[in-house]
DRENVEX-548554 format. One line per field, with one value per residue (C-alpha): x, y, z. Coordinates in Angstrom, 3 decimals. Example, Ala and Ser with C-alpha at 12.3 -4.5 7.8 and 13.67 -1.06 7.14 Angstrom:
% DRENVEX-548554
c1: 12.300_13.670 .
c2: -4.500_-1.060 .
c3: 7.800_7.140 .
This chain:
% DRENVEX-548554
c1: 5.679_3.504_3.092_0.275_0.275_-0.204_2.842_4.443_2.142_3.353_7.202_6.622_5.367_8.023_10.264_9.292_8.817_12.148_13.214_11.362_13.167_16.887_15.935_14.610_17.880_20.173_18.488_18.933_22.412_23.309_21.342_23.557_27.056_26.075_25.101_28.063_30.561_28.748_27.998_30.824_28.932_29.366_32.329_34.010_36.364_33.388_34.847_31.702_28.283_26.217_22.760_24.256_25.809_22.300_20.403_22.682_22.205_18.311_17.223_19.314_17.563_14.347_14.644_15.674_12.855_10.476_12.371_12.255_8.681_6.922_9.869_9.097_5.367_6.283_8.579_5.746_3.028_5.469_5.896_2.201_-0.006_-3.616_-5.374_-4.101_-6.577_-4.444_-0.650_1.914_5.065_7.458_11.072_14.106_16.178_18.764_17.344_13.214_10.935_8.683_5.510_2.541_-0.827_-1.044_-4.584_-7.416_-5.923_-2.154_-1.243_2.441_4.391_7.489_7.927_10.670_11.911_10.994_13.885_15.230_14.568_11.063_10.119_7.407_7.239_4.963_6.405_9.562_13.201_14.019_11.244_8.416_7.577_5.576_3.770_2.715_0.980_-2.214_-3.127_-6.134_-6.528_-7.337_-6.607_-4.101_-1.242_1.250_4.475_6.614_10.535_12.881_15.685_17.178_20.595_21.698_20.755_17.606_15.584_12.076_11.136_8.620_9.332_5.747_4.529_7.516_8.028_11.431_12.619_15.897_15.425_18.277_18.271_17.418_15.371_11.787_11.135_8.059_6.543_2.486_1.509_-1.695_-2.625_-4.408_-4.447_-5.343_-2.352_0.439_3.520_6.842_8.936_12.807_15.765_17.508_20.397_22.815_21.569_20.112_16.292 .
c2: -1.940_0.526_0.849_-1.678_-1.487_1.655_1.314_1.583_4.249_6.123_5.338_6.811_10.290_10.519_10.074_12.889_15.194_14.548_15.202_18.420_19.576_18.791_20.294_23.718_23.126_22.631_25.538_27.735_27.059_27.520_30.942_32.581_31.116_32.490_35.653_35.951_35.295_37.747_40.735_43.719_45.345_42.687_42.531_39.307_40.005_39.278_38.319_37.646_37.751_37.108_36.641_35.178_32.249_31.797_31.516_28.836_26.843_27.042_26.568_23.116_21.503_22.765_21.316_17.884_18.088_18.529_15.222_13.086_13.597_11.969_9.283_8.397_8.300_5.585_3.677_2.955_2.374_0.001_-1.736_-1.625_-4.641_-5.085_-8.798_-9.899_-11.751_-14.486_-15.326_-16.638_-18.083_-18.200_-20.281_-19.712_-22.377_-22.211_-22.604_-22.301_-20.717_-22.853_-21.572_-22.375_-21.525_-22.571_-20.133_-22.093_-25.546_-27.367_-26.137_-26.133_-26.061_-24.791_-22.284_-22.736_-20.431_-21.570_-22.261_-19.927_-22.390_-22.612_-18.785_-17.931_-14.444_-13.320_-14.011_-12.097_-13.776_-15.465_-13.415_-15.987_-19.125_-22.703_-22.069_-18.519_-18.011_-16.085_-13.315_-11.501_-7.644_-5.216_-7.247_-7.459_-10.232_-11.519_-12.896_-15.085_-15.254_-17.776_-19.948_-23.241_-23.266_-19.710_-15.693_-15.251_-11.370_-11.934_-9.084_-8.036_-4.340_-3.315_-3.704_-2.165_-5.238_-6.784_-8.919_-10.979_-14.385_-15.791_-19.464_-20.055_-17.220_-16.220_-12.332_-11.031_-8.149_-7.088_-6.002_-5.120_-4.969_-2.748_-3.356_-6.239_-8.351_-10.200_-8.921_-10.088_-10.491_-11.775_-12.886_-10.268_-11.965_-13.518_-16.750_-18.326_-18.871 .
c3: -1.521_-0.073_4.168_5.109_8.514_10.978_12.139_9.099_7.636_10.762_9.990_6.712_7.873_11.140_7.853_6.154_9.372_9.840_5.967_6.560_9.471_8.134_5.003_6.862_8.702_5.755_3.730_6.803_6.737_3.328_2.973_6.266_4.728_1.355_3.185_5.201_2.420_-0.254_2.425_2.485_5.419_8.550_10.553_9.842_12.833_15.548_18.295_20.626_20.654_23.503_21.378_18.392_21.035_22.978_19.798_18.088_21.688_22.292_18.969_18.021_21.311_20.262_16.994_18.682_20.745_17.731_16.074_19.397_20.772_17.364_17.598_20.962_20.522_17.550_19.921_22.136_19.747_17.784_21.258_22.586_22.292_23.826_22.929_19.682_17.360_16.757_17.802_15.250_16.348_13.293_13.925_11.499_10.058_7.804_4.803_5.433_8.069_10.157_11.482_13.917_13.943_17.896_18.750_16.610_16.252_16.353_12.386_11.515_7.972_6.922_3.957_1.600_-1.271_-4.459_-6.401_-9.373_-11.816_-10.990_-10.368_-13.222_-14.609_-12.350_-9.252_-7.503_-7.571_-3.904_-2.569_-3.021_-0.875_-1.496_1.411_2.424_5.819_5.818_8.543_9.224_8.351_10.845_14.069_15.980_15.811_18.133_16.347_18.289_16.834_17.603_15.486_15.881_14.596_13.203_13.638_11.768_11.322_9.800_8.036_6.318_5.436_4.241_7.483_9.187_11.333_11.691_14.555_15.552_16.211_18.184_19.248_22.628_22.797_22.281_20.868_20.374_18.199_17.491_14.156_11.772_8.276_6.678_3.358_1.630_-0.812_-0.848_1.136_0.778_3.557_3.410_6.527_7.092_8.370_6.110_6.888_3.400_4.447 .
């Protein structure tokens, strides 16, 4: 699926700005090996060279730099969260998720999978539930993790969220959509919910 979230929108280009840079750096590369190994007229005996060596140190760290400032601008957006609309707390078990509307009124249900033998064409295979929970678009949203027997990781990768939920232990994560749909999201733990 396609990003639906800013977030993951933003994951999506920091991916190919990266891309971008190891290709530049992989082309680079390859053009001064093939260069070196095809040209008669350099001195393959070299023993130092004082610009060569400061050139091949600067420019690697300026490249990282280039690669970690967008990366650290994601980290904190990703981690950033000013009044969300609505707060979901989602608990894994091992077989089903349960969640609770707690903002607007006391709601709870659990979600199963729907079993193979009942999947219709149009649906995906162990992706779909019998209860799906519905979110607004473009507001923010709290989610609340946490498990009660095993290691749980609700995902959904559309919207570039994924967090552990550990028993015992309450983890948090904001998110928005943008787009409007269903999105699929799986445990990625091996855990059988």
């Amino acid at each position: 699926q396609d990003g639906a979230s800013p977030i993951m929108e933003q994951l999506i280009f920091f991916h190919d700005h990266t891309l971008m840079i190891m290709l530049m750096i992989i082309t680079t590369v390859m053009y001064m090996m093939t260069t070196l190994l095809w040209n008669k007229h350099t001195s393959r005996f070299m023993l130092e060279g004082q610009l060569i060596e400061t050139t091949w140190t600067i420019a690697p760290a300026i490249i990282l730099v280039f690669i970690a400032m967008p990366s650290l601008r994601l980290l904190y957006l990703m981690d950033e969260i000013h009044n969300p609309a609505m707060t979901l707390k989602a608990v894994g078990h091992q077989w089903y998720w349960s969640y609770e509307y707690s903002d607007f009124t006391k709601l709870e249900f659990d979600s199963y999978m729907i079993p193979q033998d009942e999947n219709q064409a149009s649906t995906f295979r162990l992706l779909d539930t019998d209860n799906r929970i519905v979110l607004p678009m473009n507001s923010p949203i709290r989610l609340v993790v946490t498990a009660a027997d095993v290691l749980h990781s609700w995902t959904i990768p559309s919207l570039g969220v994924k967090t552990d939920a550990t028993p015992g232990r309450l983890n948090q994560t904001s998110f928005s959509i943008n787009h409007p749909g269903i999105l699929y999201g799986q445990c990625s733990e091996i855990c059988g919910a």
